[in-house]
C-alpha angles and dihedrals in degrees: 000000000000120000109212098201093051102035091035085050119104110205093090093220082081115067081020090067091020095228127095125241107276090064106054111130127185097260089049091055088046092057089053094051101056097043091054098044096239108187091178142056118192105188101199124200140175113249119188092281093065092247130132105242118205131232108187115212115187104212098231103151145000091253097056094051090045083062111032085057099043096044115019128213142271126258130172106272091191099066085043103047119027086206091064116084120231087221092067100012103129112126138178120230113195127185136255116219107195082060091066117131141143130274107248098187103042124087095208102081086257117177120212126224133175123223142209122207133248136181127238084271090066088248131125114278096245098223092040104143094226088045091051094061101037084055085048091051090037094063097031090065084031090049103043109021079240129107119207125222113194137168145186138249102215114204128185150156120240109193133191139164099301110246125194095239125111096341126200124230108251110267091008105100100104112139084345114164132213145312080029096047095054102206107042090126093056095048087051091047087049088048093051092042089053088043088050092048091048107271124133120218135185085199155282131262132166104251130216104288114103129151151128132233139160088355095308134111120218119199125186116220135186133212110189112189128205116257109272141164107289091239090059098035091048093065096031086065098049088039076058105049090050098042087054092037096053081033085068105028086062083041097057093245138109143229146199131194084180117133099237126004101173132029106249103023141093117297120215117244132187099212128198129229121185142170138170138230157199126211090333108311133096117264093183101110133028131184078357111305138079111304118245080240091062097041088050085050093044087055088058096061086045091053082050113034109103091047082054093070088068082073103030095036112044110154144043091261096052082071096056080066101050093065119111131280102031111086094271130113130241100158128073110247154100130234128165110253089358113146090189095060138090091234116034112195093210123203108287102187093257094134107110095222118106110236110179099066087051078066104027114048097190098045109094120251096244119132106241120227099254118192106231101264089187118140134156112240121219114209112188118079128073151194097298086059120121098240090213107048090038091063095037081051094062105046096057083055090046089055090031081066096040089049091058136101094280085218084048109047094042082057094060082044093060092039101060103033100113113188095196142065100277091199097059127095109266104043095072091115085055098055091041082076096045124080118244121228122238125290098200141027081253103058092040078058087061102046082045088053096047090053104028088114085060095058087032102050107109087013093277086143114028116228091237084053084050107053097030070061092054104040082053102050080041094060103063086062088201094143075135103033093127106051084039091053082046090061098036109038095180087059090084096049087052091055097039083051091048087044097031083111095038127141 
């Protein structure tokens, strides 16, 4: 009997070994590799910057396959985290299995794994970017009887030299096709190349940024995931990120992730979707509207928001985004289908009209059985975020939320919902009750400050993870970046040009 979700999977490991991810096991990666005659093993892991790092493993005996899988290897924990000491920095990075995939770019037959980090006690690093998340993701379900999916919405800019030809109206490119969007083939190529390697995505589009400048054309792109565990959707972002950036790096082309790479254009955000669930099945909405559970969640993210920007919004040039008027938030609140606000409630296919005979005339009038598909959308991070401690973020607000109060916590909810466009004039009176996020890496360090108990209670975030966090954010020393960006205009393009690469 065919099973859809392995035959219908792209990673090849999976109908190859007819089981999906999850349950890989050592024995199971060794038969594929030598099936597939795999000379070559990359482990991959995620260093402070936000980067995979590479570890390179020639395939030379049995023996040594047998080892390098079951033990890992050691790499230098003090140039890849600035909390660890040189003078006691070995660590141990040991693969995950259900993360194998293959190497799309190599030409020796080269299989990919993920790894997590140990001590020299054989233990979790404690501010390990993947265990943080997974301790985050441990007490919420532990905490609340709930378990929590998310994904991202991955936006970039893809540039190349600018051509005449079919050209796009300047912030006008949003869902554009070709040969009007110029780097749709490469968009669908970079899709392929993330579903091969495990992730699972709803689509790509190219979004609303367009625009020339010194010969050069800039197109703005989006990525958008299925909800996943954390854990999952976590690596199946940065697998992304370095399967598009070496994509176009072979291709000629080239891609940010930045925040903001021009005054007066689109930014590039990394938003957030989540929703929670119980045994299995979704709990964000009862008798049609958004469940208490969900609101108690949402006023969570409210408490927290402008501490999450330690982990979403991570460098100077993440603040030249969050400014009005450009779909993207500055005030703390919440609205259903509200592009101007932090937490968008998007539309989850709750309406009772059939939709599908009114388009398609042969098709019966009966309602299907659709699966709730509604999530919360969190708007501010971006591109520079640390994937891991992002998502770790927002689930200890989520619980935070769930842990209140509930009276309490429905009472922020209603508070803060906001049914308006909170940017336009007329609705000042509205925005002088509501917090304001942060407008500098300085300024995110003090709310961080303020909250750290919150991400550090049960030893989600480690203190060391906290205050390597802090001394960062402080060291840009940008608590005025924006009036000095207002008096020296060429300042910005200094700093877009230093983060172009970041996260």
């Amino acid at each position: 009997m065919m099973n859809s979700n392995i035959d219908y999977n792209l990673n090849p490991l999976v109908p190859f070994l007819d089981k999906l991810p999850e349950h890989f096991t050592k024995s199971d990666i060794i038969r594929y590799i030598r099936a597939h005659n795999i000379r070559m093993i990359n482990f991959r892991y995620v260093a402070a910057d936000g980067r995979l790092k590479c570890l390179n493993l020639p395939l030379t005996n049995t023996q040594y396959l047998q080892e390098v899988l079951a033990c890992g290897e050691r790499v230098d924990g003090s140039s890849l985290f600035p909390f660890i000491e040189a003078g006691s920095s070995d660590l141990y990075v040991v693969p995950r299995f259900r993360t194998a995939f293959v190497d799309p770019f190599s030409e020796i037959p080269t299989l990919n794994l993920l790894c997590s980090y140990f001590t020299k006690d054989g233990n979790p690093l404690e501010s390990a970017p993947e265990y943080t998340l997974q301790k985050a993701h441990t007490l919420f379900k532990k905490s609340t009887g709930l378990s929590f999916e998310t994904m991202g919405e991955l936006e970039f800019y893809v540039s190349d030299k600018s051509t005449s030809l079919f050209p796009t109206p300047n912030q006008r490119g949003y869902h554009e096709s070709s040969p009007f969007n110029k780097f749709e083939a490469f968009r669908c190529k970079a899709i392929h190349l993330i579903a091969r390697a495990g992730g699972f995505i709803k689509y790509g589009h190219s979004e609303v940024g367009n625009f020339d400048l010194d010969g050069f054309t800039h197109e703005q792109n989006e990525i958008e995931f299925l909800v996943d565990n954390p854990e999952s959707a976590a690596d199946q972002l940065v697998v992304a990120k370095w399967i598009i950036r070496t994509l176009a790096y072979q291709s000629g082309l080239d891609v940010t992730f930045a925040p903001k790479i021009t005054t007066g254009d689109a930014g590039s955000g990394l938003h957030f979707h989540t929703r929670l669930l119980r045994d299995g099945a979704s709990v964000m909405i009862q008798e049609g509207r958004l469940s208490p559970e969900a609101r108690r969640a949402i006023a969570g993210y409210m408490s927290c928001a402008p501490s999450l920007t330690a982990f979403g919004n991570t460098n100077p040039t993440s603040y030249f985004r969050l400014v009005p008027h450009h779909e993207a938030p500055t005030t703390v609140c919440w609205g259903d289908r509200n592009r101007s606000v932090l937490v968008r409630v998007p539309l989850g296919w709750l309406g009772k009209n059939n939709m599908l005979p009114k388009a398609n005339s042969m098709e019966p009038n009966d309602s299907p059985d659709i699966p709730s598909r509604q999530t919360v959308e969190m708007r501010s991070p971006d591109g520079s975020a640390d994937v891991y401690q992002m998502m770790a973020g927002l689930i200890v607000a989520a619980r935070h939320g769930l842990e209140m109060e509930p009276a309490a916590a429905l009472q922020i909810a209603e508070k803060t919902y906001v049914d308006v466009n909170i940017h336009q004039k007329g609705n000042e009176e509205k925005m002088k009750h509501l917090a304001q996020l942060p407008s500098s890496c300085w300024e995110s360090a003090k709310n961080l400050e303020t909250q750290r108990a919150i991400y550090e209670a049960s030893g989600v975030f480690s203190p060391a993870l906290i205050d390597g966090i802090l001394q960062k954010l402080r060291n840009y020393n940008d608590h005025n970046i924006r009036e000095q960006v207002k008096n020296n205009p060429a300042l910005m393009q200094e700093m877009v040009e230093q983060y172009y690469h970041c996260g």
